[in-house]
C-alpha positions in Angstrom: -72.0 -2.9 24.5 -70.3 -1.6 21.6 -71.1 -2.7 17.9 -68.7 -3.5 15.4 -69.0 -0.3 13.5 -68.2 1.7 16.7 -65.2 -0.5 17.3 -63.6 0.3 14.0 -64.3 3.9 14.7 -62.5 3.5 17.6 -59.8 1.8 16.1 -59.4 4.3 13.1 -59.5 6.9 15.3 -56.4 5.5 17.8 -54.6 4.1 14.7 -55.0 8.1 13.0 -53.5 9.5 16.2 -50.5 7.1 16.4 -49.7 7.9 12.9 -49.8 11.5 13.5 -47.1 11.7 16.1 -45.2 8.7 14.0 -45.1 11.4 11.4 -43.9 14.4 13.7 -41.0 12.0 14.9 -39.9 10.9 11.2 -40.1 14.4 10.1 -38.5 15.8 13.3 -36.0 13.0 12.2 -35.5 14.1 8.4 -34.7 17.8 9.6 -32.0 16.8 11.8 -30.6 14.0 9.5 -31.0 15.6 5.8 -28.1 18.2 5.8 -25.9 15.2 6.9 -26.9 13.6 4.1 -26.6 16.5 1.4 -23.0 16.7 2.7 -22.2 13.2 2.2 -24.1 12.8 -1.0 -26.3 10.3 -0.4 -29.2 12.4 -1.8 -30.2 14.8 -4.1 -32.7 17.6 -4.9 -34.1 15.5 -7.2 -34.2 12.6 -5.3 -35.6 14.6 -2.0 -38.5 15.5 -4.3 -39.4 11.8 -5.4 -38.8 11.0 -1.4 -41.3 13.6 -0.2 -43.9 11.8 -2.7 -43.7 14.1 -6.0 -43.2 11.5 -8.3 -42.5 11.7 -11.3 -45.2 9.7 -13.7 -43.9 10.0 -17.2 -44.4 7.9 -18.9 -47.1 6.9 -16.9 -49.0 3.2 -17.3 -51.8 3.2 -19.2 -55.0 4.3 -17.6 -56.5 0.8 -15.4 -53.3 -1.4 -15.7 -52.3 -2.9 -12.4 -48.9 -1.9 -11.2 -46.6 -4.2 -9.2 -44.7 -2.0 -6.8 -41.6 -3.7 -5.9 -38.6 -2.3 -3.2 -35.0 -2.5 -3.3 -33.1 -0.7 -0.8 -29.5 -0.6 -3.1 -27.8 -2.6 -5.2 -27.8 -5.6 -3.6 -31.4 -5.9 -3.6 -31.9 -4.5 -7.0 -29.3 -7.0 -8.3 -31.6 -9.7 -6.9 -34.9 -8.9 -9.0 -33.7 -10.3 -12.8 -35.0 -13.4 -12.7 -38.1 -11.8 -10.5 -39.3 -10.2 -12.7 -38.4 -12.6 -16.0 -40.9 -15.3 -13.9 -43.5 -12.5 -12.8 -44.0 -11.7 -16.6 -45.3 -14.9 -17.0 -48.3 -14.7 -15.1 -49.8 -12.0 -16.5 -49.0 -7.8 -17.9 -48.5 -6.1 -15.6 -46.7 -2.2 -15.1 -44.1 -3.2 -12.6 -42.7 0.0 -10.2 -39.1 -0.3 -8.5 -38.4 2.1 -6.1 -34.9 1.9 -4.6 -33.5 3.9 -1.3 -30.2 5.2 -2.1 -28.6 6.6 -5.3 -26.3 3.6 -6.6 -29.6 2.1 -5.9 -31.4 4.0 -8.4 -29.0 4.1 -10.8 -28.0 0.6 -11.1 -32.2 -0.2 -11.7 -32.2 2.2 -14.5 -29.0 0.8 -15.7 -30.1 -2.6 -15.5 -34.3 -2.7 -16.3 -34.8 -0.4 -18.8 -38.0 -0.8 -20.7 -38.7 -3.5 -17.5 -39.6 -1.3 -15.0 -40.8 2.3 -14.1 -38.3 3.5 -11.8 -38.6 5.7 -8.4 -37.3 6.3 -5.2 -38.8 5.2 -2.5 -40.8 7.7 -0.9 -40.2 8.5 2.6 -42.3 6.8 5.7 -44.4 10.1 6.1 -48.4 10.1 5.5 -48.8 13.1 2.7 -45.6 11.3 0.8 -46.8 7.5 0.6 -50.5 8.7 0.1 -49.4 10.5 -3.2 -47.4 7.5 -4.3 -50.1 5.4 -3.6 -52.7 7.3 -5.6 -50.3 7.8 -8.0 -50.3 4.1 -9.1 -52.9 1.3 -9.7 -51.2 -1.2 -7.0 -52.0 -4.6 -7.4 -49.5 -5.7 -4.8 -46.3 -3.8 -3.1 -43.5 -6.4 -2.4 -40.5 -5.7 -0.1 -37.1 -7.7 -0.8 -35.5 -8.6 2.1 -35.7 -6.5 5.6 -38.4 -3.5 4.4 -40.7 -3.1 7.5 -42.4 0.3 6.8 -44.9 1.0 9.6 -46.8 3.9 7.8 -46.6 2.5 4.4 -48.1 -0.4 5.4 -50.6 0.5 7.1 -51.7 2.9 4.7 -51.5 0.0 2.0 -53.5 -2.4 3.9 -56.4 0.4 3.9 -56.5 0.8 0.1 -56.9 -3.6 0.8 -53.5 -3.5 -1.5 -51.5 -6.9 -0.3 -48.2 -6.5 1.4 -45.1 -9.4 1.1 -41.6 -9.2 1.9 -39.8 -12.0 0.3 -36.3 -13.0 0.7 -36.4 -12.4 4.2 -34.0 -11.8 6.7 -32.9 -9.8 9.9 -29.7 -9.6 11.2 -28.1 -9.8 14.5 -27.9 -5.5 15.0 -31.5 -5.0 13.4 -33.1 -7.5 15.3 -32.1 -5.3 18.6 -32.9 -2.5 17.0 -36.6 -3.8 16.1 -37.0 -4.8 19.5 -36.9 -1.7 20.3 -40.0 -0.6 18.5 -41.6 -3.8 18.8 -44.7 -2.2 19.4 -45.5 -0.8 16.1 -43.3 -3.3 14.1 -45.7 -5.7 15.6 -48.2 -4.0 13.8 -46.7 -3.6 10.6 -46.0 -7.3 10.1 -49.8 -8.2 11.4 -50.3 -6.1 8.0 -47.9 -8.5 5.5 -49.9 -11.1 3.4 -47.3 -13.0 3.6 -43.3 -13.3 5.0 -41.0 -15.6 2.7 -37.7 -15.7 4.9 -34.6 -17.2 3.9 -34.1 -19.7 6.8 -35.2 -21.0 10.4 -33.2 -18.6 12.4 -34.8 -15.8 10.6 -38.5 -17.4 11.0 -37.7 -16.7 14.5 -36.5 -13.6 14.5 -40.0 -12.9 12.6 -42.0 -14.7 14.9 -40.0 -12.7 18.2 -40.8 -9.6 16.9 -44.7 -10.7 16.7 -45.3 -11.8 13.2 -48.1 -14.3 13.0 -46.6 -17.8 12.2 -49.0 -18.5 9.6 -48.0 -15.8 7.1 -44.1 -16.7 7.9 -43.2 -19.2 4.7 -39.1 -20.8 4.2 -38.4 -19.8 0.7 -34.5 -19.7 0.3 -32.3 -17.2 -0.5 -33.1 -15.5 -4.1 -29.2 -15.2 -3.9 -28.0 -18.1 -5.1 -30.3 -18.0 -8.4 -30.1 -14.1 -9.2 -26.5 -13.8 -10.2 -26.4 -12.9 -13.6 -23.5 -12.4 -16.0 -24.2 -10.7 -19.5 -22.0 -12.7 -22.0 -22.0 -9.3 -23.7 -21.3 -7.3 -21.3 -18.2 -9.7 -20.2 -17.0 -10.1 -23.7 -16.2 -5.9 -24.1 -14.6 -5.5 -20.3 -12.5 -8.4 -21.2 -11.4 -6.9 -24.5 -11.0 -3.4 -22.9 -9.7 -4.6 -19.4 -7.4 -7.8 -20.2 -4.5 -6.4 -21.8 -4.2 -3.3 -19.0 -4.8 -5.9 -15.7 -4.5 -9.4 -16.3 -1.5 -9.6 -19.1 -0.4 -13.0 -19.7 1.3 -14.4 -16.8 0.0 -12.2 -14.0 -2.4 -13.1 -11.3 -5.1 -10.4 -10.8 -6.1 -10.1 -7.0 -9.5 -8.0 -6.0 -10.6 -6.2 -2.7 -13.9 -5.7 -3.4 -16.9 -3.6 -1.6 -14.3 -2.3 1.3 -15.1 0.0 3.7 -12.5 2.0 5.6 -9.7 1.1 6.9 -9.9 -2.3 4.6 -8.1 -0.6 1.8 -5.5 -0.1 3.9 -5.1 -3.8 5.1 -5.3 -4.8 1.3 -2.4 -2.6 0.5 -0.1 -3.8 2.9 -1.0 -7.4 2.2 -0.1 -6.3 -1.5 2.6 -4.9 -0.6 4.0 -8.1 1.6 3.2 -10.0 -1.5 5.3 -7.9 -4.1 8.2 -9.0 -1.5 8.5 -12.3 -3.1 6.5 -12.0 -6.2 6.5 -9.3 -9.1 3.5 -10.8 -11.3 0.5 -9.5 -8.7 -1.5 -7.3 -10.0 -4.3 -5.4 -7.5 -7.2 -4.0 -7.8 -9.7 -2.1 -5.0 -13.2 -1.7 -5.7 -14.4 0.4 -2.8 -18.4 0.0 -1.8 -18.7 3.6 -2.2 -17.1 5.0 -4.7 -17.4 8.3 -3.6 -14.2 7.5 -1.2 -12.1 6.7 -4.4 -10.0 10.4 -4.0 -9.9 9.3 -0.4 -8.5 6.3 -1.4 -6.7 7.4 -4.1 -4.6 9.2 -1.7 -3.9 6.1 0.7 -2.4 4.4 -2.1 0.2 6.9 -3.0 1.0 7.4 1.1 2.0 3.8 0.6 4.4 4.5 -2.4 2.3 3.5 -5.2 0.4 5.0 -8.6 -3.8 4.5 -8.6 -5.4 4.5 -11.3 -8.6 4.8 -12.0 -10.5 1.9 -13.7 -13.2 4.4 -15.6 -10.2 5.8 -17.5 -7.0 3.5 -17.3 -4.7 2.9 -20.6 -2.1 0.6 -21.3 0.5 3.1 -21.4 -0.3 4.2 -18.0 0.5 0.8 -16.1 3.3 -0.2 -14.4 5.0 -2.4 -11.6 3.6 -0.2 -9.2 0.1 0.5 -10.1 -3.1 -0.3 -7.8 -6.1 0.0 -10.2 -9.6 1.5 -8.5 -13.0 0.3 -9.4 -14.9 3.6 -9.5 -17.7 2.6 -11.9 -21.1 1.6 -10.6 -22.6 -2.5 -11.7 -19.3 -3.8 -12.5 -17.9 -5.9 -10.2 -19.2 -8.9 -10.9 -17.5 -8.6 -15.1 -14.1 -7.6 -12.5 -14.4 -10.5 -10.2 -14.5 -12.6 -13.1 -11.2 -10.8 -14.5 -9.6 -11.7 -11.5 -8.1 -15.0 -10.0 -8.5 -14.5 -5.9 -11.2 -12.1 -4.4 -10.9 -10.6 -0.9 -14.9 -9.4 0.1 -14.8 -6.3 2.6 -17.2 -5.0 4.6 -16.1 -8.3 7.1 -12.7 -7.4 8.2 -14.4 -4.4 10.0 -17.8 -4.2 12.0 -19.9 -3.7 8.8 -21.6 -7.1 8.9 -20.1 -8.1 5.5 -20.5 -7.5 1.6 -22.5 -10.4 -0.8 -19.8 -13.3 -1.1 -21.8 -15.2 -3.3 -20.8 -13.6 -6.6 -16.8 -14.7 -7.0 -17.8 -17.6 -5.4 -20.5 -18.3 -8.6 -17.8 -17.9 -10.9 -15.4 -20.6 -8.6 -13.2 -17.8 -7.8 -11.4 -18.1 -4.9 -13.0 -15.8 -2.0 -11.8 -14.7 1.2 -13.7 -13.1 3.8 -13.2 -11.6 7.2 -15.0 -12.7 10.8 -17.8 -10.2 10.8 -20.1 -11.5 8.8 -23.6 -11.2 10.5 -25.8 -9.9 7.8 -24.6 -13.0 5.5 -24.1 -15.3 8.6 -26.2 -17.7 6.7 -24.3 -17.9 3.7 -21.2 -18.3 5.0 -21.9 -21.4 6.9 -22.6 -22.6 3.9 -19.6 -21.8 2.1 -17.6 -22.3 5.4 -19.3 -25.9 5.7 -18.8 -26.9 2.0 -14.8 -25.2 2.0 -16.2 -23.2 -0.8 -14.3 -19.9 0.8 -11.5 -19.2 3.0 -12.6 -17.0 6.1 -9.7 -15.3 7.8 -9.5 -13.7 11.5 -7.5 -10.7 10.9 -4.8 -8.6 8.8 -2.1 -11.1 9.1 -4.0 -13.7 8.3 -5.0 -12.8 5.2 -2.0 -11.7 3.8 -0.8 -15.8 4.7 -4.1 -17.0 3.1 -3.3 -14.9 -0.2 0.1 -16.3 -0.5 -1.4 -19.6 -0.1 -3.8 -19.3 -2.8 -0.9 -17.5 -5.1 1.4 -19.9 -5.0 -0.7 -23.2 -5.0 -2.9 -23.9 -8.0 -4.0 -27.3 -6.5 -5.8 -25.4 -3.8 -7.4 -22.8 -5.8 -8.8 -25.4 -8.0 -9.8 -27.5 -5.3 -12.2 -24.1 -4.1 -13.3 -23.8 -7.7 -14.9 -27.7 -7.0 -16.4 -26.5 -3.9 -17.7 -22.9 -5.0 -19.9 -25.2 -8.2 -21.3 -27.9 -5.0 -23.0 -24.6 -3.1 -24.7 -23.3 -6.4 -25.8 -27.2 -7.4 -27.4 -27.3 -3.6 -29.0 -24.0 -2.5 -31.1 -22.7 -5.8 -34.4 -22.5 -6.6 -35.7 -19.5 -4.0 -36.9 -17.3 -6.6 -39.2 -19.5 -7.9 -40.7 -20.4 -4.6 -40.7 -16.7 -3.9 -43.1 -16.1 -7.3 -46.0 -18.8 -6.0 -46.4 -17.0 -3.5 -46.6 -13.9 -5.3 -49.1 -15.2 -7.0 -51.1 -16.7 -4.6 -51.1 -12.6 -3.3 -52.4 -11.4 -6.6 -55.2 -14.8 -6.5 -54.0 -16.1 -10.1 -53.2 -19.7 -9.0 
C-alpha cells in the first residue's frame, strides 16, 4: 500500500500534467484571440507585457513587507475597494497590489488610489506568467472581488500556502452555464479558496452546484451598497464647470448612462418624442465604452442633432439641439448627480445590466430595462422597495420619462424610496474585512 509521501507524488505529478495542457489551451486561446483584441483596443503593448508576467516593480515594497494582492476585473470592481482598503489599513501595514483586467480598469485604479496601492494588470492564467508575479511579491493573501475563479493561479497560490478569498461573491445566470461546463477544474479551484463571502443565498448555491465546500461559503452582503463614494471636491469643480453648459436654470437634465449599442439609439428617439411637447430637456449619453463615442457621435447627427463632447464642451457651443457625450473615464457618478432622471443601459439589451445603485444613492430617479441578470439581486430590491422604475421596452420608457418629467410628486416619492434601500442593505464591506482577517490570522 502506498504511503503518504508517494501519494503526493502522485498527486503533483497528475496535477503538473493537467496544468500543462491547461496552459497549451489558454495560450492556443490567446493566439487566436489577441489580434481581436489589438483591433478593438482592449489591450496594449504595454499591458500584454504586464499580462505575460513582466511586471513592472518600481517602486517596489520594501524588502520583507507583506503584500496584499487584491483583483478587480474593471471599473466596477475597482470602484468597490475604497472603503476596502480604508478598513484593511487598520489592521496592520501592509503593501497592497491591485491588478485590474481591462484598461478603463487600470486607469480608473491609478486615477483613484494613488499612493494607496501598487498598481498592475492582472497577469494572464498561464504558469511562467503567474509564477513571475508571484515571486515578484511577498503575498500575504490574494483576494478576488466578485466572480475571479482562476484555476492556475490558484493552484499555483495554494502551493506557495498563500490564502485565496473571493469576497463580494456572485455568479450570474450565463456564467453559471458556462462554469458548468468546466466544472471539473473549477471544482478544483474553489476546493483551493480559504474562504467564499457571497452576496446572497441564490449565489451560495450556485457556489455550492459548482462544488465549492459549504464550509468555506460565508453571506456577507453586497460591498455595493457601502462603496459609493462621492468626493465633495471633486463634485464641487464639475458643478462649477458643468452647470451653466447642461443644467441652466429651469432645465431638467436627463442621462443614459453605461449603454451599449443599439441603446443610444432608443435614448435618442425617446429624446426626441420628448422635445415634442417639452423644450427644457436637456440629454446626455455616457456610453460604457467610450471608445464608441465617434460611433455615436455619428448616430446623433443621423437623427438631426449636434453632439458634443463632454471632455471639451463650452457655453457658446450649446444649443436647443445639442446631445452632450460622456467620453471621460470615473465620472459618471459627479454626472448622475448633475442630472434629475437616469436611464442605466446595458438592460434594455441582452448585456445583463450596468450598476443601478449609484443614481439611486443620490435619490435620483432610475430607470432600467428587463435584462438585468448580473444585478438580478439588486433590482429586487429596488423593484420591491419602488426605489426604481423598470421598464419592458422602447416605448415604454419613453412613457416612463414623461411621467417622471412632468410629475415632481413622483420623483420625490423615488427619492424617499432610493434613501430606505441604502438605510437597509449596508454594512457588507465590513463583514467582508473579518474575514479578511481571520485569512491573514490577526483576530
Amino acid at each position: 500500500m502506498p504511503d503518504i509521501t508517494e501519494k503526493n507524488q502522485s498527486q503533483a505529478f497528475i496535477e503538473n500534467i493537467v496544468f500543462f495542457f491547461y496552459d497549451i489551451i489558454f495560450f492556443a486561446g490567446l493566439i487566436v484571440y489577441l489580434p481581436v483584441y489589438f483591433w478593438r483596443k482592449k489591450i496594449t503593448f504595454a499591458a500584454l507585457k504586464e499580462k505575460l508576467g513582466f511586471t513592472d516593480t518600481k517602486p517596489a515594497p520594501p524588502p520583507g513587507k507583506k503584500c496584499i494582492w487584491i483583483q478587480a476585473v474593471s471599473v466596477g470592481e475597482v470602484n468597490l475597494l475604497d472603503g476596502l482598503l480604508k478598513q484593511l489599513k487598520e489592521y496592520g501595514d501592509y503593501e497592497i497590489i491591485i491588478s485590474a483586467t481591462t484598461l478603463t480598469g487600470n486607469r480608473l485604479a491609478k486615477k483613484r488610489y494613488p499612493g494607496r496601492a501598487k498598481i498592475i494588470f492582472f497577469p494572464f492564467d498561464i504558469s511562467f506568467a503567474i509564477r513571475h508575479v508571484i515571486k515578484t511579491f511577498n503575498l500575504k493573501i490574494f483576494i478576488a472581488v466578485e466572480t475571479e475563479i482562476w484555476p492556475n493561479l490558484f493552484f499555483r497560490l495554494s502551493r506557495k500556502n498563500i490564502p485565496i478569498a473571493i469576497i463580494n461573491a456572485r455568479i450570474s445566470d450565463k456564467a453559471i452555464n458556462r462554469y458548468k461546463r468546466f466544472k471539473f477544474i473549477v471544482q478544483y479551484a474553489l476546493k483551493e479558496c480559504a474562504i467564499v463571502a457571497v452576496q446572497n443565498e441564490e449565489y451560495r448555491q450556485r457556489f455550492i452546484d459548482l462544488g465549492c465546500p459549504e464550509s468555506k461559503i460565508k453571506i456577507t452582503g453586497n460591498m455595493k451598497f457601502d462603496n459609493i463614494n462621492l468626493d465633495n471636491n471633486t463634485l464641487t469643480k464639475v458643478k462649477v464647470k458643468y452647470s451653466g453648459i447642461i443644467a441652466p436654470p429651469g432645465n431638467i437634465v436627463l442621462i443614459a448612462a453605461s449603454t451599449h449599442c443599439p441603446e443610444e439609439e432608443y435614448a435618442l428617439r425617446a429624446y426626441k418624442e420628448i422635445r415634442k411637447k417639452r423644450s427644457d430637456i436637456k440629454l446626455i449619453i455616457a456610453p460604457r465604452h467610450i471608445e464608441r463615442t465617434p460611433e455615436i457621435e455619428k448616430l446623433i447627427i443621423a437623427e438631426g442633432l449636434k453632439p458634443l463632447r463632454l471632455s471639451a464642451a463650452k457655453k457658446n457651443e450649446v444649443n436647443n439641439d445639442t446631445v452632450f457625450l460622456l467620453d471621460t473615464i470615473g465620472e459618471l457618478l459627479y454626472f448622475y448627480a448633475l442630472s434629475d432622471i437616469c436611464f442605466v443601459g446595458g438592460s434594455l439589451v441582452k448585456h445583463g445590466g450596468q450598476n443601478i445603485l449609484e443614481p439611486i444613492s443620490l435619490g435620483k430617479p432610475t430607470i432600467f430595462g428587463p435584462f438585468m441578470d448580473n444585478f438580478s439581486d439588486i433590482a429586487e430590491i429596488v423593484h420591491a422597495e419602488k426605489a426604481g422604475i423598470q421598464v419592458r421596452d422602447t416605448e415604454e420608457l419613453t412613457s416612463k420619462l414623461i411621467l417622471l418629467i412632468n410629475d415632481k410628486d413622483e420623483r420625490e416619492k423615488l427619492q424617499k424610496n432610493c434613501a430606505k434601500v441604502f438605510r437597509e442593505q449596508t454594512g457588507a464591506t465590513e463583514n467582508n474585512v473579518k474575514l479578511i482577517i481571520s485569512c491573514l490570522n490577526l483576530d
